[in-house]
FITORRO-958314 format. One record per residue: residue in three letters; x, y, z of N, C-alpha, C, CB in turn. Coordinates in steps of 0.2 Angstrom, whole numbers. Glycine has a CB too. Layout:
% residues N
type, nX, nY, nZ, caX, caY, caZ, cX, cY, cZ, cbX, cbY, cbZ
ALA, X, Y, Z, X, Y, Z, X, Y, Z, X, Y, Z
...
//
This chain:
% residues 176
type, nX, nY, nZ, caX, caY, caZ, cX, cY, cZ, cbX, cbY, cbZ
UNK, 92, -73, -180, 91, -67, -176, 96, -66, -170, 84, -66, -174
UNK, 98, -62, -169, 104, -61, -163, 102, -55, -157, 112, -57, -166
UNK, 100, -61, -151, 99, -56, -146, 104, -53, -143, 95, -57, -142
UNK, 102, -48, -139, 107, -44, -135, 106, -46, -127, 106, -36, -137
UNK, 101, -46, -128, 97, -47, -120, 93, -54, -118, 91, -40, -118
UNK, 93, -58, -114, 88, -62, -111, 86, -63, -104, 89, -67, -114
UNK, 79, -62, -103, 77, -58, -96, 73, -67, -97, 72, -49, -96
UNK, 74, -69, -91, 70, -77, -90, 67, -72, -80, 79, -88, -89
UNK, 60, -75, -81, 55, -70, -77, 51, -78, -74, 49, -62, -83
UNK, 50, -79, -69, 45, -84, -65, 40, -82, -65, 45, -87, -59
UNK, 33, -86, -68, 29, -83, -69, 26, -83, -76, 30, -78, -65
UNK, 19, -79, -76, 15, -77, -82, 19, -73, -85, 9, -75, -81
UNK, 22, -70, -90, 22, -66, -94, 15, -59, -94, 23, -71, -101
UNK, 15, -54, -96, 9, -50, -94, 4, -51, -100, 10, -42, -93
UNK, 7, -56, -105, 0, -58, -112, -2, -66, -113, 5, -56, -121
UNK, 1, -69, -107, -2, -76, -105, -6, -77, -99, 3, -80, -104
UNK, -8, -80, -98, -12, -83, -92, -9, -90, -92, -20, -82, -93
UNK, -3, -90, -90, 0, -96, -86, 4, -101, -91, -5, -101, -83
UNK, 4, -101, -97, 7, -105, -101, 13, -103, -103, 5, -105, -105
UNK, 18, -105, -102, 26, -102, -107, 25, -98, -112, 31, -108, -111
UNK, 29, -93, -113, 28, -88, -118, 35, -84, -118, 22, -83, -116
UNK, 36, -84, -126, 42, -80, -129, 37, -74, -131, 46, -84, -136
UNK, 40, -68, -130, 39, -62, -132, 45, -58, -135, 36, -59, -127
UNK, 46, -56, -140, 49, -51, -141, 46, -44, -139, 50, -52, -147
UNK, 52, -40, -138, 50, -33, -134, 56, -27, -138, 52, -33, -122
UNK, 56, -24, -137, 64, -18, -136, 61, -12, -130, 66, -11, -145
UNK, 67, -14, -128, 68, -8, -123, 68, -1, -125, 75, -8, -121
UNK, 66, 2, -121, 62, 8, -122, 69, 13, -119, 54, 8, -116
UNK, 75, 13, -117, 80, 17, -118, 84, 15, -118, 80, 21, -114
UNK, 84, 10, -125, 90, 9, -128, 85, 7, -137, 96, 3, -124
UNK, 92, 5, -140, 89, 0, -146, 90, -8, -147, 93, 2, -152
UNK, 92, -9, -141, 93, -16, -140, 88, -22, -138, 97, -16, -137
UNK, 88, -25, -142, 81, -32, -142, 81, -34, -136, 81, -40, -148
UNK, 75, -39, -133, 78, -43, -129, 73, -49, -130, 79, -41, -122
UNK, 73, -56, -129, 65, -59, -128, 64, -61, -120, 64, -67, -133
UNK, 57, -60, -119, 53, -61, -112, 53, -69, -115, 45, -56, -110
UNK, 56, -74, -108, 54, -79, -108, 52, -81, -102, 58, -81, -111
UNK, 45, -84, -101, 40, -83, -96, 41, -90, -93, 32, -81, -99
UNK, 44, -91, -87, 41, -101, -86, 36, -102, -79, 50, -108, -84
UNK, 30, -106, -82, 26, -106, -77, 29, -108, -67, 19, -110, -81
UNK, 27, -104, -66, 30, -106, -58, 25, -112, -56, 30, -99, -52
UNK, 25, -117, -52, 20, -118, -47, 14, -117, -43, 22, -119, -44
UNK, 9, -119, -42, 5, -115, -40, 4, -117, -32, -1, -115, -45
UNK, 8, -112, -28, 8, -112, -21, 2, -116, -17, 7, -106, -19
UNK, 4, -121, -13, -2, -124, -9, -2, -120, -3, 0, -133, -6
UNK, -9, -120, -2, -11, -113, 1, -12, -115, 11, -22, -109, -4
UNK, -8, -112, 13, -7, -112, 20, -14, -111, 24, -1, -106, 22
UNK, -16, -114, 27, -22, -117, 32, -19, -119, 38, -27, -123, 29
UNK, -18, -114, 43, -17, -114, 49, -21, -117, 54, -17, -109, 50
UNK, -29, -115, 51, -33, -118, 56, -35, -125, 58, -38, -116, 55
UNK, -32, -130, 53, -32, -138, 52, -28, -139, 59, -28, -143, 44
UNK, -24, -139, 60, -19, -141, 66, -18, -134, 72, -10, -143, 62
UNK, -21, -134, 74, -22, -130, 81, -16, -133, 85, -30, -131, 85
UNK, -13, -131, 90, -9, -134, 93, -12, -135, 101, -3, -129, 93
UNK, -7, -142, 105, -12, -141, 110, -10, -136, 117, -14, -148, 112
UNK, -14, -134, 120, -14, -127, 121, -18, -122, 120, -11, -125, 119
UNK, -18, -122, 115, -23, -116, 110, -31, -116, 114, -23, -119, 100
UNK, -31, -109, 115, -38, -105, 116, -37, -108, 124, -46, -106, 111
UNK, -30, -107, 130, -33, -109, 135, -27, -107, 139, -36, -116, 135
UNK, -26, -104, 144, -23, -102, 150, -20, -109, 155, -29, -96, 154
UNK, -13, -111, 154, -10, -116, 159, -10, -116, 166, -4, -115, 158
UNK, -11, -107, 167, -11, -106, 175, -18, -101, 176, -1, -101, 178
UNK, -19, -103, 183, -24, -100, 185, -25, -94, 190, -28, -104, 186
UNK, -26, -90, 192, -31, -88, 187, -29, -85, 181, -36, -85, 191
UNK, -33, -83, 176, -29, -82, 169, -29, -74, 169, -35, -86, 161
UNK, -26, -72, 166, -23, -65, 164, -30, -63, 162, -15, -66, 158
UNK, -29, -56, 165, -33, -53, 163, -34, -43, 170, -38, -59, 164
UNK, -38, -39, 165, -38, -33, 171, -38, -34, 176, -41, -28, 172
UNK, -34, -32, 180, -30, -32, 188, -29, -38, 190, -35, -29, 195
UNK, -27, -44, 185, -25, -49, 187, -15, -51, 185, -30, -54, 184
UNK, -11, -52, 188, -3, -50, 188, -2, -55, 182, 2, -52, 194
UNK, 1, -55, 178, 4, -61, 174, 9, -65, 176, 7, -58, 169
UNK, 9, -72, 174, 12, -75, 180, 15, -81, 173, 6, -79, 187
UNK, 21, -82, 175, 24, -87, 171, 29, -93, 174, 27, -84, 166
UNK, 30, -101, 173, 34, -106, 174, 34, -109, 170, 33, -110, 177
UNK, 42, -111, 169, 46, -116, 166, 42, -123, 169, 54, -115, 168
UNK, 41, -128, 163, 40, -135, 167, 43, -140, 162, 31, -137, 170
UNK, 43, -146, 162, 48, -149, 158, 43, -154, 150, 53, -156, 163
UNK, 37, -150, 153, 34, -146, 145, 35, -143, 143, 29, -145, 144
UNK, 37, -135, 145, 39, -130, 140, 36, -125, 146, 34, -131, 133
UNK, 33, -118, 142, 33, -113, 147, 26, -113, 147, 37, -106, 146
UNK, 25, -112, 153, 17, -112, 156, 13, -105, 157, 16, -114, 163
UNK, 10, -100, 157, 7, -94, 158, 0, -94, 160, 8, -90, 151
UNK, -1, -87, 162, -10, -88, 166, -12, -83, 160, -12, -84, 175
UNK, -10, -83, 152, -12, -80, 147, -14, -85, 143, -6, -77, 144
UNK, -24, -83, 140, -25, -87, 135, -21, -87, 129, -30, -85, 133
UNK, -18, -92, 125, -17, -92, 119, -23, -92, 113, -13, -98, 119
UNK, -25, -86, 111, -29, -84, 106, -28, -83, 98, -29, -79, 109
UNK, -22, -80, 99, -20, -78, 92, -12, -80, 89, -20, -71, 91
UNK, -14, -83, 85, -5, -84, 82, -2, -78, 77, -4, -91, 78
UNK, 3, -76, 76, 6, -71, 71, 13, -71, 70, 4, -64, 72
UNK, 17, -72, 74, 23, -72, 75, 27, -79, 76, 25, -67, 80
UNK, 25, -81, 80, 28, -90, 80, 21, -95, 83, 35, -90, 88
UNK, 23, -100, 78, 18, -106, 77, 19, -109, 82, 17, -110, 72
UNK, 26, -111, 84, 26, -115, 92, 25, -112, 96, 31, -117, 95
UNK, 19, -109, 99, 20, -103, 105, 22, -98, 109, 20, -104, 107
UNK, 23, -98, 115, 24, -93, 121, 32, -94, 122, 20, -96, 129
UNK, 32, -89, 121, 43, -91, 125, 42, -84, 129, 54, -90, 115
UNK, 49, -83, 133, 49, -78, 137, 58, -78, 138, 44, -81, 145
UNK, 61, -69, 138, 69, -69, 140, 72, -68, 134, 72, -77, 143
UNK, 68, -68, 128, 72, -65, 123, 68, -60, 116, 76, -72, 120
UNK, 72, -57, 111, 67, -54, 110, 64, -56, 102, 70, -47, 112
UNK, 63, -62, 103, 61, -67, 96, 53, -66, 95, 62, -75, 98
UNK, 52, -70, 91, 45, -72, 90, 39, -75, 94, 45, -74, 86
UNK, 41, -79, 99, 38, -81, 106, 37, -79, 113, 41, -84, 108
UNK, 41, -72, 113, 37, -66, 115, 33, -61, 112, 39, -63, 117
UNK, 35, -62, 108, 30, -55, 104, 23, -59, 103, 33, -51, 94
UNK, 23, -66, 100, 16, -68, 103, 13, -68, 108, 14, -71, 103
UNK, 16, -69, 115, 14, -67, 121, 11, -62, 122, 17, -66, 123
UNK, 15, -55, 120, 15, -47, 121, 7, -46, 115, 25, -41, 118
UNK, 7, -51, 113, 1, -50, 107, -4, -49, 109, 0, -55, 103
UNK, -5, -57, 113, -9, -61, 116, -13, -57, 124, -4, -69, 117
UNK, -7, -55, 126, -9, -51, 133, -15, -46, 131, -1, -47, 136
UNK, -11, -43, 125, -14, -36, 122, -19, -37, 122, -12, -32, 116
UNK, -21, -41, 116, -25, -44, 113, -34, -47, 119, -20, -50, 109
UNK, -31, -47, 126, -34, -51, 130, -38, -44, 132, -28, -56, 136
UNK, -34, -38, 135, -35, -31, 138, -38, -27, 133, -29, -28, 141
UNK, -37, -28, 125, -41, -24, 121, -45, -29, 117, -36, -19, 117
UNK, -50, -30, 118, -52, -36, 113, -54, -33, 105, -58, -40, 116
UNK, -53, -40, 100, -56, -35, 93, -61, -34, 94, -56, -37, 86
UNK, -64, -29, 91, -71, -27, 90, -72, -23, 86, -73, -24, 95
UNK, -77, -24, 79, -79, -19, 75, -74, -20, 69, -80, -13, 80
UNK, -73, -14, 65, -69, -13, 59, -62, -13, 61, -71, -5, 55
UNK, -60, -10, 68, -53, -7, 71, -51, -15, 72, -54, -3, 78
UNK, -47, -18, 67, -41, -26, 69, -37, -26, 64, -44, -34, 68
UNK, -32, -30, 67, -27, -34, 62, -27, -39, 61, -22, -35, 63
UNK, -28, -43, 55, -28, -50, 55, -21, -55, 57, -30, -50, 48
UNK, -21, -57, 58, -14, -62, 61, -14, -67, 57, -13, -65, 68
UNK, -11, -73, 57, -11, -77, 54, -16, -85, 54, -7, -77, 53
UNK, -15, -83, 62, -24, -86, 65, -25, -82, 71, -25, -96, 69
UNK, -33, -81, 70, -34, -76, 73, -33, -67, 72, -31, -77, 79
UNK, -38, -63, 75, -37, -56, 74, -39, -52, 80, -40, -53, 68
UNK, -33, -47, 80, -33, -41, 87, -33, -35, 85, -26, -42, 92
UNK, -36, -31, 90, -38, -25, 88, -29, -21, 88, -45, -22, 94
UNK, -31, -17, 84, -27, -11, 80, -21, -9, 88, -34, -4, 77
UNK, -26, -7, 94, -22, -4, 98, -18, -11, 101, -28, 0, 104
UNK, -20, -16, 102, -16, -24, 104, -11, -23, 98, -21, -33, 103
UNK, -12, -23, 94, -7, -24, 89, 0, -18, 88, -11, -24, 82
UNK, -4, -12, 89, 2, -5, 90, 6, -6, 96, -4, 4, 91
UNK, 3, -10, 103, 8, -9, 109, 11, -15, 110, 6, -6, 115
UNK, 11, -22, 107, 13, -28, 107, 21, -27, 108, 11, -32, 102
UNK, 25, -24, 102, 32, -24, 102, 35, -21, 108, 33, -21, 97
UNK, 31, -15, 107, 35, -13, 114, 34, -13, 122, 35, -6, 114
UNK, 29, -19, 123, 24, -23, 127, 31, -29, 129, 15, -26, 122
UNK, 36, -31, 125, 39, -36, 122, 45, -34, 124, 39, -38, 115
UNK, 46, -30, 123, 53, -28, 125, 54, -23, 132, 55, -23, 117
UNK, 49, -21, 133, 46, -17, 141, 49, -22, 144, 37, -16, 143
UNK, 46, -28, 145, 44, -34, 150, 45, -40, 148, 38, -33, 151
UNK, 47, -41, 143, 46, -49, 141, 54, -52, 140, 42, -52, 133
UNK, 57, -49, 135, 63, -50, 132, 70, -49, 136, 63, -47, 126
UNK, 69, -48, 142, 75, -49, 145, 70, -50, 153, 81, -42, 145
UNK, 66, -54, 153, 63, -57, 158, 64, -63, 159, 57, -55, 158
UNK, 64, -66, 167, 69, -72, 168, 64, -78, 164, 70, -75, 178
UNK, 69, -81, 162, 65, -86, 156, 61, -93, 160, 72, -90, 149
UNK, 65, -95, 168, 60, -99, 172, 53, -99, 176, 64, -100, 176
UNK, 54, -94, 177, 49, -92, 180, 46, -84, 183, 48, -97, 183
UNK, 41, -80, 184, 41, -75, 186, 35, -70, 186, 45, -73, 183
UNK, 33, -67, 188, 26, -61, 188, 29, -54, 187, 21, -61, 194
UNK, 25, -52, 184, 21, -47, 184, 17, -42, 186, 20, -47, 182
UNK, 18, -38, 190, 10, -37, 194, 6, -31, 190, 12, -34, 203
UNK, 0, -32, 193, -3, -28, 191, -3, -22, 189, -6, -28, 193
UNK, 0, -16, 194, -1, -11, 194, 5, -9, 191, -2, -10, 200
UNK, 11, -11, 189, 15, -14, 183, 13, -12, 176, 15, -23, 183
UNK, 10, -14, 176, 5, -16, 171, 0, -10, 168, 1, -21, 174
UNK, -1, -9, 173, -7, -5, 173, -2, 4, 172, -13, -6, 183
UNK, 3, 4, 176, 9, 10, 174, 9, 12, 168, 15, 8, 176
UNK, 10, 7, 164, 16, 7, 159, 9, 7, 155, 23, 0, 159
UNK, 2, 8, 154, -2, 7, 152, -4, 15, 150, -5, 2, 155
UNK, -3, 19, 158, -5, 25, 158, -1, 28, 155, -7, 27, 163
UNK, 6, 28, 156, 10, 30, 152, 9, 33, 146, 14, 25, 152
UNK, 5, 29, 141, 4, 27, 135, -2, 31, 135, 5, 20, 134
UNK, -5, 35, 139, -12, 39, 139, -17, 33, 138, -12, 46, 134
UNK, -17, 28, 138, -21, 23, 140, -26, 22, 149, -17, 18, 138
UNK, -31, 25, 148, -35, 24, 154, -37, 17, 157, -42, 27, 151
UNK, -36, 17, 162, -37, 11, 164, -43, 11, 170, -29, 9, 165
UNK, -48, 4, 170, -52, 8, 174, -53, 1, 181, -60, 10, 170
//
């Protein structure tokens, strides 16, 4: 037999459930044969975030902790970067908090902030990859991140409240 075509696909074939499989087919807009040859992929070891918490996690470095009408406050120390923001939720970077650029270490921040002032509640969330925030934390994180974080001094610095609270109403968000 002389093929014309051979398509090699990872994975099940759609008439196996997991085993290697030759299929013969034709193409449907032409006349030319081809055979499906199916090879089983590996089966992905399934990611569990929650085993290794980092330390840090679910707790505010500086005091008092972020929160309504409290300023956001952040230092560099020769542990890393310090904040008066619980670390709650992870989604964008597993190594934590960064500040000054516009990566993944702030947008967990901008997350986390959100996430602190709107909390989840009810059907209205997003799941992250540990942890979940409500829908509205999750809609103004990015631009929460780039407002204020990502070209903010990376040693240290605040944010004041009313800052905050601006840029909040801006956004027809009531603040009380």
């Amino acid at each position: 037999m002389i093929v014309s075509q051979a398509i090699v696909i990872p994975g099940p074939s759609p008439a196996d459930s997991g085993a290697a499989a030759i299929r013969r087919a034709r193409c449907l807009h032409s006349s030319k044969s081809f055979i499906w040859i199916s090879i089983p992929k590996e089966k992905p070891k399934p990611y569990n975030c929650h085993m290794e918490r980092p330390e840090g996690f679910n707790e505010a470095a500086l005091l008092p902790a972020f929160n309504w009408g409290v300023p956001l406050r952040w230092r560099r120390t020769s542990a890393g970067l310090k904040t008066n923001v619980r670390w709650i939720v992870r989604h964008h970077s597993l190594g934590g908090f960064e500040i000054g650029d516009p990566g993944p270490g702030p947008a967990d921040l901008a997350l986390n902030i959100l996430a602190t002032l709107f909390p989840s509640e009810g059907e209205s969330i997003e799941q992250c990859i540990d942890g979940k925030v409500s829908r509205q934390a999750w809609a103004l994180h990015q631009d929460f991140k780039f407002e204020f974080l990502a070209t903010a001094d990376r040693d240290q610095g605040e944010i004041e409240w009313d800052i905050i609270e601006a840029w909040l109403l801006e956004r027809g968000i009531e603040v009380d």
